[in-house]
N, C-alpha and C positions, 0 to 999 in steps of 0.2 A: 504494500500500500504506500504511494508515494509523498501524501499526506500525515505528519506528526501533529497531535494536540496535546497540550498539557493545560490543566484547568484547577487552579485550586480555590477554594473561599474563606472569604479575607476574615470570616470568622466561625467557629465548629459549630457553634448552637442557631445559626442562622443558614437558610436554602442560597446557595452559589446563583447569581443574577445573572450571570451569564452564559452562556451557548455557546459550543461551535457542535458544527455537524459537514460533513462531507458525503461526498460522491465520488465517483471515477476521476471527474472535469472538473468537478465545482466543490468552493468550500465558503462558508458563511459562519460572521462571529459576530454577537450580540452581545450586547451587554444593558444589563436592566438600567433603568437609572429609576435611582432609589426613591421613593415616597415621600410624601409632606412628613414634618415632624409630628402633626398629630393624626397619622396615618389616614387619614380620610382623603381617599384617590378615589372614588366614587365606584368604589370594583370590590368584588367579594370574592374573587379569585388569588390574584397579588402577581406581583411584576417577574417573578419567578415563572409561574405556570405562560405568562404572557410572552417573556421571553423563549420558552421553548416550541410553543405553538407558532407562535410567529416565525421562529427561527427553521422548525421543518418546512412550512408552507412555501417558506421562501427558497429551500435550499431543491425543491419539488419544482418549483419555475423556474429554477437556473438551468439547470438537468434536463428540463424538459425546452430546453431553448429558446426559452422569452427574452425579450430586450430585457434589462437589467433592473431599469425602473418601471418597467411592466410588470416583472413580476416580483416589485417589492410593493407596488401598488394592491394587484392581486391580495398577496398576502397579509396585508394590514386589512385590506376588506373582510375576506377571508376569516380571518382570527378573531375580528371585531363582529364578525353577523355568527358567531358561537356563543357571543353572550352579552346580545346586546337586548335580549329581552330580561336580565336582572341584573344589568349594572349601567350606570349612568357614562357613557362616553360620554357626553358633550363634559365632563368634569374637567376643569386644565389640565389636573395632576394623574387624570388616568395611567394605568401602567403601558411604558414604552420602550424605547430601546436603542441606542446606536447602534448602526449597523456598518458592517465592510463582509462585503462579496465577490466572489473571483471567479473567474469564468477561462479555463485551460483549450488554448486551442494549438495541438503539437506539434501543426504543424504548417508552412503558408503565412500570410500577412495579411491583415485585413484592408488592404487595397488591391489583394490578391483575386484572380479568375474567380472564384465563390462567390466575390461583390462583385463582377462584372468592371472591378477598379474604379467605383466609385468611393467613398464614404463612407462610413459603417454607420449609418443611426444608432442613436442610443448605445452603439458598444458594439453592436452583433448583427451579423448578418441576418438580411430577410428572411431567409429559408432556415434559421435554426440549426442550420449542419456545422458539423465541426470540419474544417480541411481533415483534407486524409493526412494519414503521414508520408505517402510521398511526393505530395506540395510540397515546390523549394520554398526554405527559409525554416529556421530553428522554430518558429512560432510564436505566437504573443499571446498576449492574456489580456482577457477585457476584467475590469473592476466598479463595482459601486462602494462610495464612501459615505457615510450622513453621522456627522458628529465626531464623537471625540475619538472613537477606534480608529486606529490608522494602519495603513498598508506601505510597508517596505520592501524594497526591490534591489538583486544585486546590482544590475545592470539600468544606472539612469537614462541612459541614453533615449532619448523619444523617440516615436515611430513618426515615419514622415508623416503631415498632417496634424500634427499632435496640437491641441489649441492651450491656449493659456486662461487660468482662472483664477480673478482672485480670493475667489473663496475660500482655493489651496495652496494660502500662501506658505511659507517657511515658518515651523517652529524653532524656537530658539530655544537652547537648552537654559533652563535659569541659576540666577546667579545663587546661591547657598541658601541670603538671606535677604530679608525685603529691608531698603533705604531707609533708615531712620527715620519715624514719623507719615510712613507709608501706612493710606488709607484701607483695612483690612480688606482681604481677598478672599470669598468663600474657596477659594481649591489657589492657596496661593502657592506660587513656586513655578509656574507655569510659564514659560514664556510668552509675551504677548505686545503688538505694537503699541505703540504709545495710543493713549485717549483721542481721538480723532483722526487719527493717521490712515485707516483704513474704511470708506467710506462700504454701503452694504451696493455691493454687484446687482447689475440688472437684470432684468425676470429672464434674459435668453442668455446667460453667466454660468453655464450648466455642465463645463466640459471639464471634469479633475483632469491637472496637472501633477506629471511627475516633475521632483525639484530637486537636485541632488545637493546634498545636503552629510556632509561625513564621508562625502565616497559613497555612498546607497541613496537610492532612489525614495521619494517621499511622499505620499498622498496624505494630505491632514487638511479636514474641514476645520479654519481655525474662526469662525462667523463667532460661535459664543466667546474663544477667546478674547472675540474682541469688543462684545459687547461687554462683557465683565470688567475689561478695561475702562470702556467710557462710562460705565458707569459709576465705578472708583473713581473716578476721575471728577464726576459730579454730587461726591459725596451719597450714593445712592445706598439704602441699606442692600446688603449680602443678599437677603430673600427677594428684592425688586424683580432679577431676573427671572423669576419663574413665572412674570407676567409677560413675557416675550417670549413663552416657545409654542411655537404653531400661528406665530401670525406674521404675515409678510413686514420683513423689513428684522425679523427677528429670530431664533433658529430654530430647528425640525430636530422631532427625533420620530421614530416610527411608533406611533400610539395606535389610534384608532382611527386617526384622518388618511385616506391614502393621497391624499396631495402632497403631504410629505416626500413622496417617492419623486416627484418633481421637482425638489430639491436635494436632492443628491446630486453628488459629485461622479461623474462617471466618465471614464476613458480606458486607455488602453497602453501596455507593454511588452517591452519583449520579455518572451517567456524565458527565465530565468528563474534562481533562487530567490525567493519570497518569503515574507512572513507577514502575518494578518496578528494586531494586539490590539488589543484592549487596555485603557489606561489606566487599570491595575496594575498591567504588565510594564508600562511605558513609565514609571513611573522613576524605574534606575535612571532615566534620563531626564522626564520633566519636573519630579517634586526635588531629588536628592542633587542632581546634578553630577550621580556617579561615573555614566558613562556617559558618551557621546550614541548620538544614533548609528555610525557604522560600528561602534564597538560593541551596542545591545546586538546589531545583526549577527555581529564574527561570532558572538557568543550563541546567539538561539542555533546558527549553521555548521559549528563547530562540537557544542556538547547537547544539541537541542532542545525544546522549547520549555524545559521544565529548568533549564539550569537559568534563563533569564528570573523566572515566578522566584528559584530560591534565592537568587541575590537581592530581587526583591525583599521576600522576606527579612533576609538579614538587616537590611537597609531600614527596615520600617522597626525591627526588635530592637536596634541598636538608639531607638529615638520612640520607647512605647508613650510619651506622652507629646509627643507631637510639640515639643518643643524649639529643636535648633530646626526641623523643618515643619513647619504649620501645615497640616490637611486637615481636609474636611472628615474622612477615617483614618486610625491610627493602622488600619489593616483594611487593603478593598481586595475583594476579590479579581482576580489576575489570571487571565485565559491569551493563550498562545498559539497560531496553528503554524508551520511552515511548511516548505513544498522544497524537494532539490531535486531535479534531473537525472543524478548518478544514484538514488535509489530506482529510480525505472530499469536500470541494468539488468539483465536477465541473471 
């Protein structure tokens, strides 16, 4: 199986928020995003069960050769008409999800004979087919990003045609500790532009960008980073942002609206070693500051994807009260999938 997962949660008396699941071609990783403080998400099921429903439904559209935000649209409908006769969706805090999905094609280029050498809509060819493997070209991989999970790549290099988006701008690894007199940050430690620096992209602003970043390739929706910022920036309290997710101009996660899927981030690479996190897992880079992003990748490709979650781990015990680095959890759950070539070997 040419796909590794490793998944652990961030704490034993509570259900892991996150997902991954695969197929042959395709791999999908969710991650819950957590509930109001006084648990009232208008759901009687909880972000756990939501996450994994969602997370099959989607990883069934990919497999089954849907454009990418076709079938994470699908699937938020999908998950949402199972229990939309005893739980209130229209609630803001309904249970959701970031998502990042990969879609393996092994062989050919997506401007290849299959497309007729046009364009790939949405990521994927009309027809659903995968190139055979004896299509020239090592192959690419189409991906969807929405939110904070992000997707890493050996090889940055773009595919001709590849569009730019500022959506997916560059993370910046952060500095240890926040500037003297630095207005609190609910998930501080994150890299993030200044307060106004990055205005919100226009409604056809749709195409993720790879950005190479470390020596590895980088897909990150950084939109809440940067609302978080501006709104630090305006003295706004920690909770304000939870009145901005799911309304234009503010950011998506995959709840129970499938318009969300219209905002995701989606394009295309060459098929290379990969790894799909969850910022559990990213967190040796963005909370602590311990590795760089090609050094989280040499490690997940090198001793695989469980050895990033345990330097995690150690990273987060060695600071149980969330003192020299401030998070919102002192322990989040931390899910990993990676993919390399030279396991296909016969």
């Amino acid at each position: 199986m040419p796909f590794l997962i490793a998944t652990a949660p961030g704490r034993a008396d509570r259900p892991n928020e996150d997902f991954a699941a695969v197929s042959a071609h395709c791999a999908v990783l969710l991650d819950g995003v957590s509930g109001p403080p006084d648990g009232d998400d208008g759901c009687s099921h909880g972000v756990a069960r939501h996450v994994r429903r969602l997370g099959a439904l989607l990883l069934a559209g990919m497999d089954a050769g849907l454009p990418p935000r076709t079938a994470l649209a699908e699937a938020i409908g999908a998950a949402a008409a199972l229990h939309a006769d005893t739980c209130d969706l229209a609630h803001r805090d309904t249970p959701s999800a970031t998502v990042v999905a990969v879609r393996l094609h092994p062989g050919g280029d997506p401007s290849g004979p299959d497309t007729g050498g046009a364009a790939v809509p949405d990521g994927m060819p009309g027809t659903g087919a995968l190139p055979t493997e004896g299509t020239a070209g090592p192959g690419w991989l189409e991906y969807l990003v929405l939110s904070d999970s992000v997707l890493l790549v050996a090889d940055p290099r773009p595919l001709p045609g590849a569009q730019s988006d500022p959506r997916a701008s560059v993370r910046v690894p952060p500095e240890p500790r926040a500037p003297a007199g630095a207005a609190p940050d609910p998930r501080p430690g994150r890299g993030v532009p200044e307060p106004g620096s990055v205005r919100a992209p226009g409604p056809d602003a749709r195409s993720g960008v790879l950005r190479e970043v470390d020596g590895v390739g980088l897909v990150a929706d950084t939109r809440l980073d940067v609302l978080r910022a501006e709104l630090r920036g305006r003295g706004e309290a920690a909770g304000a942002i939870r009145a901005l997710r799911g309304v234009p101009g503010g950011f998506w996660t995959a709840g129970s609206d499938p318009r969300a899927a219209d905002e995701a981030l989606t394009g295309t690479a060459r098929l290379d070693r990969f790894a799909l996190m969850t910022d559990g897992a990213t967190r040796a880079v963005e909370v602590f500051g311990d590795l760089d992003w090609g050094q989280a990748f040499s490690l997940v490709s090198d001793k695989g994807p469980g050895a990033l979650i345990e330097r995690v781990r150690a990273l987060e015990d060695a600071d149980p009260q969330g003192r020299a680095h401030p998070r919102g959890k002192v322990r989040d759950d931390a899910t990993v999938v990676s993919w390399a070539p030279e396991v296909l070997a016969p």
